[in-house]
N, C-alpha and C positions, 0 to 999 in steps of 0.2 A: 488539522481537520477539525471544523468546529462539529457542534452536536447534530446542526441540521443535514450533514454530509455523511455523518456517521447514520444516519436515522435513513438517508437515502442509498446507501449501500446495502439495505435491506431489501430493498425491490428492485434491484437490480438482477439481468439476468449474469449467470454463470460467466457467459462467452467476453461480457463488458467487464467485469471483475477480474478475468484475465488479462485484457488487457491491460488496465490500471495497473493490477500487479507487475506486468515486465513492465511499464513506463515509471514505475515507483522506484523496481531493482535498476533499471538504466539509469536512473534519478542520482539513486544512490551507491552505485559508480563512481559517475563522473565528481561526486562529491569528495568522496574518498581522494580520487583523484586529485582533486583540489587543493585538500587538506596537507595532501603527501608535497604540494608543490608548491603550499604557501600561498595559492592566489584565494584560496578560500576562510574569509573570517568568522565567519555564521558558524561555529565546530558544532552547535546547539541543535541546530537544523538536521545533523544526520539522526539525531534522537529521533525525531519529529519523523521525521520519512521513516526509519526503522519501525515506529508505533505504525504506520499508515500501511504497512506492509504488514504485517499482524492481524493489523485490521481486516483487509482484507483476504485473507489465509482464513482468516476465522469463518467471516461471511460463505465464500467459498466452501470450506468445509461443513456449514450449516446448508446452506444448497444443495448440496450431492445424497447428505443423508434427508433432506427434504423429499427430494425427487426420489430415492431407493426404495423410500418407506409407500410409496404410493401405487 
């Protein structure tokens, strides 16, 4: 996730940030998966999804106390 996607996760609503989250965790599953079975070489890449997951855990939770506070 380069800087522009990180910078657009910020005006995103809640509902869309969810869903990116399970499409990121099913993401990195199937990786997992992969890893365990050998068809996957990229092992670097589960980093990358794990940060992107974070990422947006964070967002989300900058959201909720946005909205509470108002």
């Amino acid at each position: 996730m380069d800087k522009k996607e990180i910078q657009q996760l910020k005006t995103k609503p809640s509902e869309e940030l969810k869903k990116m989250l399970v499409e990121q965790r099913e993401k990195l599953w199937t990786l997992k998966e992969g890893i365990l079975n050998g068809k996957v070489k990229n092992v670097k890449e589960m980093r990358s999804v794990k940060k992107d997951i974070a990422r947006i855990m964070t967002f989300l939770g900058m959201n909720s106390v946005n909205n509470h506070g108002k």
